[in-house]
Backbone bond lengths (Angstrom), bond angles and torsions (degrees), N, CA, C in turn:
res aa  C-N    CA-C-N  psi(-1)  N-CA   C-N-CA  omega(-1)  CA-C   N-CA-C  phi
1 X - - - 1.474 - - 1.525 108.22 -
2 X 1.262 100.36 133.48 2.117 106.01 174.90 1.443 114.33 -61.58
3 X 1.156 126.22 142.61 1.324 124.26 151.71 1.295 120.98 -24.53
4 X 1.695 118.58 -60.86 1.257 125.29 -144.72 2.030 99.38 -74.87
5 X 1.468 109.28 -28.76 1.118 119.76 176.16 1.947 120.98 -77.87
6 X 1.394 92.78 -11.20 1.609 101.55 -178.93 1.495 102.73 -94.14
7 X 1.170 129.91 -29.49 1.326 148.95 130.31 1.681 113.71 -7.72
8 X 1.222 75.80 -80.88 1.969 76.82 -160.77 1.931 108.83 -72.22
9 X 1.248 98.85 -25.85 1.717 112.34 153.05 1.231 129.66 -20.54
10 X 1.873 112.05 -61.64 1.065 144.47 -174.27 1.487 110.14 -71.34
11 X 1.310 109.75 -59.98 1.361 116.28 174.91 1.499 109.07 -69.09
12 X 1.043 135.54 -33.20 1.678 127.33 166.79 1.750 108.24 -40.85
13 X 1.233 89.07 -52.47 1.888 93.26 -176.86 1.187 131.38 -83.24
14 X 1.395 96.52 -20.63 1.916 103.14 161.38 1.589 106.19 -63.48
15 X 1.207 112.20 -40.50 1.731 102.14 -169.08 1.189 99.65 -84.27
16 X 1.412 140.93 -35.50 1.159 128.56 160.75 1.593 121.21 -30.08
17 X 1.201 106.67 -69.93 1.732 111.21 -174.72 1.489 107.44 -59.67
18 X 1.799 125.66 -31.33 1.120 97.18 154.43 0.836 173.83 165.22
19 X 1.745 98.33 111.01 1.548 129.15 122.16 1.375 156.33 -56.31
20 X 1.507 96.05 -11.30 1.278 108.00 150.13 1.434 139.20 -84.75
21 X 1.814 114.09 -20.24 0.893 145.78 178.71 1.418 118.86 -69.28
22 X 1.824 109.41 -41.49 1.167 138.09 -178.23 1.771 107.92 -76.52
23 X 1.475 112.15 -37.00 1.374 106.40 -167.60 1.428 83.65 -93.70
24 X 1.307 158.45 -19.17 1.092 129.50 -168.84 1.944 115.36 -96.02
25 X 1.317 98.76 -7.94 1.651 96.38 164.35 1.290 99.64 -93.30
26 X 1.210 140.02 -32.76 1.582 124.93 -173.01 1.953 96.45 -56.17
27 X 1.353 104.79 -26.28 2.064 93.74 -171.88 1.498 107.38 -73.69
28 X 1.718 108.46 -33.12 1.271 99.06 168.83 1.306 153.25 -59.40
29 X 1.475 91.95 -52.12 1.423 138.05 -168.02 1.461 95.90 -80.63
30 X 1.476 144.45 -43.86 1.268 140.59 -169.36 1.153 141.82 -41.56
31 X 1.972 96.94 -53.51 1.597 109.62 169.61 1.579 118.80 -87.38
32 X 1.111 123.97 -24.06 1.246 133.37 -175.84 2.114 94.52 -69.58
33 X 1.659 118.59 -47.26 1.561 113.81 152.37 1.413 111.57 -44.76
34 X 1.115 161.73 -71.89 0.969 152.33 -48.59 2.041 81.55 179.55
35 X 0.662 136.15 -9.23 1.878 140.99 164.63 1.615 104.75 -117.40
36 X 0.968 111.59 -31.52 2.093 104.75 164.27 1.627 92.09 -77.04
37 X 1.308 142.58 -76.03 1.501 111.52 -160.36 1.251 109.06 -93.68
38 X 1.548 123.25 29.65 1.423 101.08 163.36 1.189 131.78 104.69
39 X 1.400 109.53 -19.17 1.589 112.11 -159.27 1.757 100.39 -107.39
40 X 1.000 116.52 147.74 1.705 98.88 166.23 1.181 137.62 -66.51
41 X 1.282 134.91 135.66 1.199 132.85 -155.63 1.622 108.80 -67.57
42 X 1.116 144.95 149.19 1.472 164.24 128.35 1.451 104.42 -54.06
43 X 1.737 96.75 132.21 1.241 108.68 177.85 1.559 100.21 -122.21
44 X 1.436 95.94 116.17 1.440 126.99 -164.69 1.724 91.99 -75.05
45 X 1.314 108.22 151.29 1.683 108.73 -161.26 1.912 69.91 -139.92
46 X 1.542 112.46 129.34 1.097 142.52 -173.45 1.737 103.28 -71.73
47 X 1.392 120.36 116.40 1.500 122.40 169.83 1.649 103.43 -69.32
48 X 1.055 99.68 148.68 2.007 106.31 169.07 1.078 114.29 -110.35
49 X 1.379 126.77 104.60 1.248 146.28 169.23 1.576 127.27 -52.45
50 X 1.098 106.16 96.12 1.704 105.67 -168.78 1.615 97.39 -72.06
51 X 1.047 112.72 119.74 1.868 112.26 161.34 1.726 121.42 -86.82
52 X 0.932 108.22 92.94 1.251 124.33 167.91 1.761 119.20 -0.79
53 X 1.241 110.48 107.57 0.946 108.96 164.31 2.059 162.78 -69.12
54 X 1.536 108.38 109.41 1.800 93.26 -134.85 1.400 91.30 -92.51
55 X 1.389 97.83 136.46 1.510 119.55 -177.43 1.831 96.48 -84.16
56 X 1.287 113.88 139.70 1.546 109.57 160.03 1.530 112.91 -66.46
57 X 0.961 125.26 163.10 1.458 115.68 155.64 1.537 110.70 -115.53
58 X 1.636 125.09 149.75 1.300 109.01 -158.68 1.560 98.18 -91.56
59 X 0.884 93.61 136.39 1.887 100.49 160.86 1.662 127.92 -52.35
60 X 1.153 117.12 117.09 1.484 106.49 -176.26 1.963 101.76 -89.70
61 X 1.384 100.40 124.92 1.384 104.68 -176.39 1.626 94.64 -98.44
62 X 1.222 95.84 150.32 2.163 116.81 -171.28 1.648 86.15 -72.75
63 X 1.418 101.35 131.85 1.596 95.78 157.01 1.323 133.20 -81.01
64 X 1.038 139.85 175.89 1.482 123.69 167.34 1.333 104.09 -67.69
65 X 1.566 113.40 162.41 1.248 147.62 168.30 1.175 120.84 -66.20
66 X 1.843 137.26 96.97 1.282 111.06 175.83 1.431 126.67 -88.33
67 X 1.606 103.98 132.38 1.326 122.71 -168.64 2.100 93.44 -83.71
68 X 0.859 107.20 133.39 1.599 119.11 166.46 1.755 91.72 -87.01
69 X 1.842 90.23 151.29 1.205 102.11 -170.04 1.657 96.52 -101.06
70 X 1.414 94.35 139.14 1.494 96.61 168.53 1.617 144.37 -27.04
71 X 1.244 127.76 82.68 1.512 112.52 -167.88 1.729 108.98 -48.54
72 X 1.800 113.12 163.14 1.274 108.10 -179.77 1.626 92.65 -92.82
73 X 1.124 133.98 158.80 1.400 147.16 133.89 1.450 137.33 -66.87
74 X 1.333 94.82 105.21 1.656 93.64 -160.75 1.493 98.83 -48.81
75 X 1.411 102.33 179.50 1.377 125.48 -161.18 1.725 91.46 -97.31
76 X 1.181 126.62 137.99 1.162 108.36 163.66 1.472 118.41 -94.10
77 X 1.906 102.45 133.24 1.459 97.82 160.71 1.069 145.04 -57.09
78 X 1.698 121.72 175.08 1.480 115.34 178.01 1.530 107.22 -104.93
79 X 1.333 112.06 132.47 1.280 117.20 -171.58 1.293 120.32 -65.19
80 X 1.456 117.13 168.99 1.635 114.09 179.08 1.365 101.67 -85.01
81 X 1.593 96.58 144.20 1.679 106.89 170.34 1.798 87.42 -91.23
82 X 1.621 72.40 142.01 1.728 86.78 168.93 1.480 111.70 -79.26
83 X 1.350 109.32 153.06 1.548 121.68 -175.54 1.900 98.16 -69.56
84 X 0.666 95.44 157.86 1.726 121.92 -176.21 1.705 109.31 -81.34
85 X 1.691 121.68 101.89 1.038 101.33 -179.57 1.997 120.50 -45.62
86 X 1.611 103.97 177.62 1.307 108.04 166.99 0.998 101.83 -132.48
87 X 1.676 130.06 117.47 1.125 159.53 -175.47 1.926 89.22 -64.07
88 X 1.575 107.97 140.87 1.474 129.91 -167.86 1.836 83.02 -79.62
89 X 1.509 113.92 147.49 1.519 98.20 152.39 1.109 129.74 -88.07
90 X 1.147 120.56 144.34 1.793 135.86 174.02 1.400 111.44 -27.87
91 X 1.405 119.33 119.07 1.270 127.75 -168.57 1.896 98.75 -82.90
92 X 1.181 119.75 147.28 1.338 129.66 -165.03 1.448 96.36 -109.09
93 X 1.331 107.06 131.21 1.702 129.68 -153.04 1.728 83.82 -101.07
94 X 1.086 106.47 121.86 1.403 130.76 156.17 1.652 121.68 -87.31
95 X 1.320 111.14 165.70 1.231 141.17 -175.62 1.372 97.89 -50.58
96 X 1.616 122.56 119.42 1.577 106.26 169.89 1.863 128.84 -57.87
97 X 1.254 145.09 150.85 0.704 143.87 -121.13 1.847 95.15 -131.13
98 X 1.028 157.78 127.60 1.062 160.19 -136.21 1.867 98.73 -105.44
99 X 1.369 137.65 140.80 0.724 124.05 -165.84 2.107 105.99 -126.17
100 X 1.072 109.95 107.02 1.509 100.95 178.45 1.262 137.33 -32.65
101 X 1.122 127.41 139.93 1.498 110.89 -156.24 2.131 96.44 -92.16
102 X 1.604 122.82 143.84 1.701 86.11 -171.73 1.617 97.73 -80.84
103 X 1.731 107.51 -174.35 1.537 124.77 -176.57 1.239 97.71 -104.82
104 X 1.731 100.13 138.88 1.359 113.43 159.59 1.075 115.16 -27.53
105 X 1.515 130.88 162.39 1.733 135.84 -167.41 1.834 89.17 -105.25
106 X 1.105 114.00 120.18 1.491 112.06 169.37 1.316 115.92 -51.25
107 X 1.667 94.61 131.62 1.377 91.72 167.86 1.438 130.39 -47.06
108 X 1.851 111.96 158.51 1.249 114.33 -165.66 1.897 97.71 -110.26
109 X 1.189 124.57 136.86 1.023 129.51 -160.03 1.901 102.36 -101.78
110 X 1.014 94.37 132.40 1.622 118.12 -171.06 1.209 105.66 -57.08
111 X 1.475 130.35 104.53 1.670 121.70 158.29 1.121 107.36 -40.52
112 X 1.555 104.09 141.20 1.743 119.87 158.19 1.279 91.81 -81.83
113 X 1.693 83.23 158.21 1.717 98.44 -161.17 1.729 72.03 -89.04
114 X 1.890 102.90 168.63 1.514 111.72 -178.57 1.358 119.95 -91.16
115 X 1.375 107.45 140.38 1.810 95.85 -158.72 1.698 110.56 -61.16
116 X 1.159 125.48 157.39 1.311 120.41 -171.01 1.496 95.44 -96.08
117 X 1.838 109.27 144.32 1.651 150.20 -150.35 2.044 79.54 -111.46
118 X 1.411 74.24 138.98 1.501 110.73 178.50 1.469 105.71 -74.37
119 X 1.203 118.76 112.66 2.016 103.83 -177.34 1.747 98.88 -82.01
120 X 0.770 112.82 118.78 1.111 111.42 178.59 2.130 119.79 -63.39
121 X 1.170 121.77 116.75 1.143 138.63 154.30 1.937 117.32 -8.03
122 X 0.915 118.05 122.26 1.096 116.86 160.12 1.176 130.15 -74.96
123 X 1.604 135.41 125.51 1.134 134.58 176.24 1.853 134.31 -50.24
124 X 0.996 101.21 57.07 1.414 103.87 -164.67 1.552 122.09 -49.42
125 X 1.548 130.06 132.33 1.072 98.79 173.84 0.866 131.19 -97.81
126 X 2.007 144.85 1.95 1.002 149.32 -166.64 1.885 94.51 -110.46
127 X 1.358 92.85 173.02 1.109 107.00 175.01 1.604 135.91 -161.71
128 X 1.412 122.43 104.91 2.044 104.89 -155.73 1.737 103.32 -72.27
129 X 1.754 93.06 112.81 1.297 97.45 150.65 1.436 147.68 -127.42
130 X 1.910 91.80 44.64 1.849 97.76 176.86 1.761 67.61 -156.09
131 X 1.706 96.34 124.93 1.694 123.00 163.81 1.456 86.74 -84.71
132 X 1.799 92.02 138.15 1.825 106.98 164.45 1.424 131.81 -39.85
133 X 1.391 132.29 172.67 1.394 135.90 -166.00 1.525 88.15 -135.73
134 X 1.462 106.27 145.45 1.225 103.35 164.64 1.830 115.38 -115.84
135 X 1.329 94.90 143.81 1.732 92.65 175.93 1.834 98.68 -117.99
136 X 1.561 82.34 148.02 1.931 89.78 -179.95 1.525 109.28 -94.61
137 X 1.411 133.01 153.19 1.526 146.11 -166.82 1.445 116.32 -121.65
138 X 1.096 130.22 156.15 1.574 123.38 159.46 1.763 95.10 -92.06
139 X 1.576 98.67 131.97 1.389 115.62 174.46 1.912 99.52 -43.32
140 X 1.466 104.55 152.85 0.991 103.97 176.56 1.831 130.15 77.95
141 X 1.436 106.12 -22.88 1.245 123.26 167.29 1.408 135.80 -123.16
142 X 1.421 102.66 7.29 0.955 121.19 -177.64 1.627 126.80 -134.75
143 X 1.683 105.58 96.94 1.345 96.29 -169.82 1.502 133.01 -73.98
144 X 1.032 150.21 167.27 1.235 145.11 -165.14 1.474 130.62 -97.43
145 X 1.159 124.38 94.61 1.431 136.40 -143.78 1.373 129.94 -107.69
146 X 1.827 132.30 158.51 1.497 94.37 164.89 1.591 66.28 -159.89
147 X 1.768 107.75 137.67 1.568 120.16 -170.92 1.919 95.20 -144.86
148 X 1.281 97.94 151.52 1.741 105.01 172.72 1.929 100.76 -161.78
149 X 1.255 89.99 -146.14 1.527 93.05 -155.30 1.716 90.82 -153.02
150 X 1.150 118.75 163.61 0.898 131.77 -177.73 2.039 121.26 -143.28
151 X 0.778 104.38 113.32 1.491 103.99 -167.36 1.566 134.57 -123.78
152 X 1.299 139.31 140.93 1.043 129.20 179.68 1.548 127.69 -64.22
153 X 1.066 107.95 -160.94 2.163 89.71 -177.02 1.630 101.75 -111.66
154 X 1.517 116.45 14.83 1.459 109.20 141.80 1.569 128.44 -77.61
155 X 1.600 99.62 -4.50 1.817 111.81 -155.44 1.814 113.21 68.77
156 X 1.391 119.71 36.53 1.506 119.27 157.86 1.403 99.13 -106.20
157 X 1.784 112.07 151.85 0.973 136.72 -175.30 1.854 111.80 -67.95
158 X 1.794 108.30 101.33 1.553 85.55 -171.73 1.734 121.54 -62.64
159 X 1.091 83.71 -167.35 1.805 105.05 -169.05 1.882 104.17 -49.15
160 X 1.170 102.84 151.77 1.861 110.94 161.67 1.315 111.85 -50.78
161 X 1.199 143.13 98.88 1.355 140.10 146.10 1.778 109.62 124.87
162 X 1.838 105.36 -11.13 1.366 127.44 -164.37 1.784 104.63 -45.45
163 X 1.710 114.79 -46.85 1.330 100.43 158.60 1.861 109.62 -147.73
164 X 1.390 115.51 -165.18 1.532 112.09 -147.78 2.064 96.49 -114.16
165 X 1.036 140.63 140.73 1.409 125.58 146.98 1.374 115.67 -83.40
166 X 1.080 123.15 117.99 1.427 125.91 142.09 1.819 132.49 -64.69
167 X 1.178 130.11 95.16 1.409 136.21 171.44 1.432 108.66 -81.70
168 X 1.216 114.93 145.67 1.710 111.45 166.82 1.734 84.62 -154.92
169 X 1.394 104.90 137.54 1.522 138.13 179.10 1.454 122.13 -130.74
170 X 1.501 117.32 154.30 1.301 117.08 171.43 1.538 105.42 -70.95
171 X 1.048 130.04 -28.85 1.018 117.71 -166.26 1.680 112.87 -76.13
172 X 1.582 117.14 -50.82 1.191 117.87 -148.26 1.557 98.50 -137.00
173 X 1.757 113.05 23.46 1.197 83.45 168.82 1.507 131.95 89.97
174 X 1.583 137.57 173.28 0.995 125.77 -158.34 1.483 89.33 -93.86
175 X 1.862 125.02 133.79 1.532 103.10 162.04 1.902 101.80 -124.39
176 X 1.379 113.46 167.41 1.764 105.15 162.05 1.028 111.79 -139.79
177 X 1.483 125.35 176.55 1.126 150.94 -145.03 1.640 121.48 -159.99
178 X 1.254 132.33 111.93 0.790 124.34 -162.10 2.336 109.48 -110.56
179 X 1.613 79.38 129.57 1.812 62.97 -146.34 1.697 110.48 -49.92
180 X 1.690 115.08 169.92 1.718 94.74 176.92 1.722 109.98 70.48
181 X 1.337 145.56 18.69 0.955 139.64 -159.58 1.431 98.79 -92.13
182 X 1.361 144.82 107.06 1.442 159.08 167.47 1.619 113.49 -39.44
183 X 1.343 97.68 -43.86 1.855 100.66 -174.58 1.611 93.50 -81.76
184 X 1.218 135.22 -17.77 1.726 134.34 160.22 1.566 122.06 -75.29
185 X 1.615 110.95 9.61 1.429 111.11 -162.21 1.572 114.43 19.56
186 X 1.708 97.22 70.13 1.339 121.08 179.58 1.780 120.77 -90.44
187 X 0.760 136.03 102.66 1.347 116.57 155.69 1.503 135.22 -31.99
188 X 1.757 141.10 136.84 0.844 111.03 152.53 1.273 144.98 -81.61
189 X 1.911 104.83 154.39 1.786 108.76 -141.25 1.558 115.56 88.57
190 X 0.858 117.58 -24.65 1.466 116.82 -177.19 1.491 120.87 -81.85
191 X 1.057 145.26 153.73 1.248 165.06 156.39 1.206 150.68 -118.53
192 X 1.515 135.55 133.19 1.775 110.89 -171.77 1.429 90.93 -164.42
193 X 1.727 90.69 157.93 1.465 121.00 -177.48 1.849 112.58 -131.42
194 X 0.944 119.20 99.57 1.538 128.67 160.36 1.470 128.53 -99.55
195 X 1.104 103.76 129.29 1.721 136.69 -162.68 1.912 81.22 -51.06
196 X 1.115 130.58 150.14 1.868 125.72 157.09 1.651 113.25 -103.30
197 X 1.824 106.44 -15.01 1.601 102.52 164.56 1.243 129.35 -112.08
198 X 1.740 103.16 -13.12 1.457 101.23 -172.28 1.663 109.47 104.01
199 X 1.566 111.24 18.70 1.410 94.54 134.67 0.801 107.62 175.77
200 X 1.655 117.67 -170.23 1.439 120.05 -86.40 1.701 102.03 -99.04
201 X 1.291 124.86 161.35 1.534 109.06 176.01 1.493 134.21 -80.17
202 X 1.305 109.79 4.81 1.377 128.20 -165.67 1.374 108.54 28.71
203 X 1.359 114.77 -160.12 1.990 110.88 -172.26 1.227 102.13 -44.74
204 X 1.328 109.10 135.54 1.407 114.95 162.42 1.661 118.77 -144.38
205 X 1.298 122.93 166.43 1.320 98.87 178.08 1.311 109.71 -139.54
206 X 1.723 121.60 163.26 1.432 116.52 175.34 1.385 133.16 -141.54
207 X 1.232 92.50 147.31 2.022 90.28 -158.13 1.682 107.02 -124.98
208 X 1.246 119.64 120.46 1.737 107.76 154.75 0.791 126.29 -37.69
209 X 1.405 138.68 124.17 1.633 129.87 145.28 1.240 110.39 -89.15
210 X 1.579 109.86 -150.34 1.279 130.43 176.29 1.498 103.05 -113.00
211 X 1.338 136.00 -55.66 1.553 126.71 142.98 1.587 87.12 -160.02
212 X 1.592 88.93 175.76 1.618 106.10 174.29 1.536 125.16 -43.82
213 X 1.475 118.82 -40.08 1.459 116.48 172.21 1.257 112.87 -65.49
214 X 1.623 122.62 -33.21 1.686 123.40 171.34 1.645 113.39 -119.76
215 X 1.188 136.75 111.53 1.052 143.72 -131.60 1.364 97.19 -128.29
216 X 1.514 115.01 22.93 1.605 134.52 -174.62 1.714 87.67 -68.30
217 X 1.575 108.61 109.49 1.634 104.10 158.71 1.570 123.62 -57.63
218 X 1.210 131.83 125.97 1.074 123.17 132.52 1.594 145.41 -122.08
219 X 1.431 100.17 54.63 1.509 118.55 145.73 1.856 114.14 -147.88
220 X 0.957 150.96 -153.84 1.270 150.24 -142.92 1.621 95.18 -137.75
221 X 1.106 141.22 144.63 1.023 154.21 143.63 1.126 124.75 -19.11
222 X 1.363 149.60 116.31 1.642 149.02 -161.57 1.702 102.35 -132.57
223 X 1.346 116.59 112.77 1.691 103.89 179.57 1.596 96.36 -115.85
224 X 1.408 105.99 136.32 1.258 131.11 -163.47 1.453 99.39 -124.67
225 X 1.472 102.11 148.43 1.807 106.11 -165.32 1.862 100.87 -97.65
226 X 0.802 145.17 177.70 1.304 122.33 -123.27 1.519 107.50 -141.38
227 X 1.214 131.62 157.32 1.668 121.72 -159.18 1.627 119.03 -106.68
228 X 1.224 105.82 122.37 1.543 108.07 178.62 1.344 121.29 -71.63
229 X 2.171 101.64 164.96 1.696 92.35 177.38 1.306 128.25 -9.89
230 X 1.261 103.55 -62.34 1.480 122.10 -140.86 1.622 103.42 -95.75
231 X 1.127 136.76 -9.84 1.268 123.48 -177.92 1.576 103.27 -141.71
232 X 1.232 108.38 169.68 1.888 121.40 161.04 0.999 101.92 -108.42
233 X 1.438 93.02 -176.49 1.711 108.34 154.09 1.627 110.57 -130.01
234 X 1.678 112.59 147.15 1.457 93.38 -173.02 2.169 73.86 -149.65
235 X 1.516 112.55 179.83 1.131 134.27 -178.90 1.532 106.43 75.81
236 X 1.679 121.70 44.50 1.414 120.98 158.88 1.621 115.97 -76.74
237 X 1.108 116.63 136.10 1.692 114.49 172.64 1.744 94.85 -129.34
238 X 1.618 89.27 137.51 1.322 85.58 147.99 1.731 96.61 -144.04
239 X 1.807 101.87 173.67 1.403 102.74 -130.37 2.048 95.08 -147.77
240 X 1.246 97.80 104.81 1.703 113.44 -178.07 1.101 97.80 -31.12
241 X 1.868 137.79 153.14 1.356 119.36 -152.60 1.712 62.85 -122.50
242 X 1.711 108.98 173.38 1.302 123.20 -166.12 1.525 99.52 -83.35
């Protein structure tokens, strides 16, 4: 039995007794009250005290423990023996075998060299068609010169400045001329070359450009044999091709 139920046990029966305790002096005690002040006594009719009825409570008993039964352990098998390799049979050695000797690498045959390409010509547009004149001088009065003309392909004298001569000489080097040149009291079309010491330009040659800042030929190079003390050469034309 629990405490907590031995408990409430106790106190069931304490209040029991009292109330029983209580109703049985009120039977005594009542009328003997009740003749001191006078009044008639009450006859107290006894309550019945039900005492509580105690339930057991059942005990929970532990069950046993279930034990699992031992598994068996298989037996261990015996393993497979491995099969036994089988050795390949011995290969049977033959006759050695003769071995080719290799061939020279054929000769390698010589590129032809590639035939050489025509450079093609530039289209020039001028062209000299009056070689210089020479005039003779008395030494000393006569400076040393070389003058022409320059013309379109009607034969009129082109424009002032329209294109440039280039001269180059042993003597003096590259010089130009710009045809029509005003500070040369030039004509236009016209052109000229004067010696600055007095002599002569020996070979020299002369080419159109386009002018001195662009020195783009357009006619071919003309080399002319070259002018002594005593004379120039003047009456060169060259002549816009059609």
């Amino acid at each position: 039995m629990s405490r907590r139920l031995l408990t409430i046990l106790v106190v069931a029966l304490a209040v029991a007794l009292v109330c029983v305790l209580g109703a049985s002096t009120a039977m005594v005690l009542g009328p003997s009250l009740g003749g001191l002040l006078g009044a008639p006594a009450a006859t107290v009719t006894p309550t019945k005290t039900f005492v509580p009825t105690f339930t057991a409570t059942p005990s929970v008993q532990a069950s046993a423990t279930f034990t699992p039964e031992p598994t068996s352990t298989p037996e261990p098998t015996t393993p497979p023996v491995p099969p036994t390799p089988t050795e390949p049979p011995t290969p049977t050695v033959g006759p050695p075998t003769s071995t080719p000797a290799p061939r020279p690498p054929a000769a390698t045959a010589t590129p032809k060299p590639p035939q050489p390409t025509n450079t093609p010509q530039p289209a020039y547009e001028y062209e000299l068609v009056q070689q210089p004149q020479k005039i003779q001088c008395d030494p000393g009065t006569c400076v040393p010169a070389i003058s022409g003309d320059v013309r379109d392909a009607q034969g009129n004298p082109v424009d002032r400045y329209a294109v440039t001569i280039r001269l180059e000489s042993q003597t003096f080097g590259v010089a130009w001329c710009a045809v029509g040149d005003e500070s040369k009291m030039l004509q236009p079309g016209q052109f000229k070359f004067e010696s600055p010491d007095g002599q002569r330009f020996g070979v020299y040659s002369l080419t159109v450009v386009r002018s001195q800042g662009d020195p783009t030929p357009l006619s071919q190079t003309y080399e002319i044999k070259g002018v002594s003390r005593d004379s120039n050469h003047w009456g060169i034309v060259f002549q816009r091709k059609q």
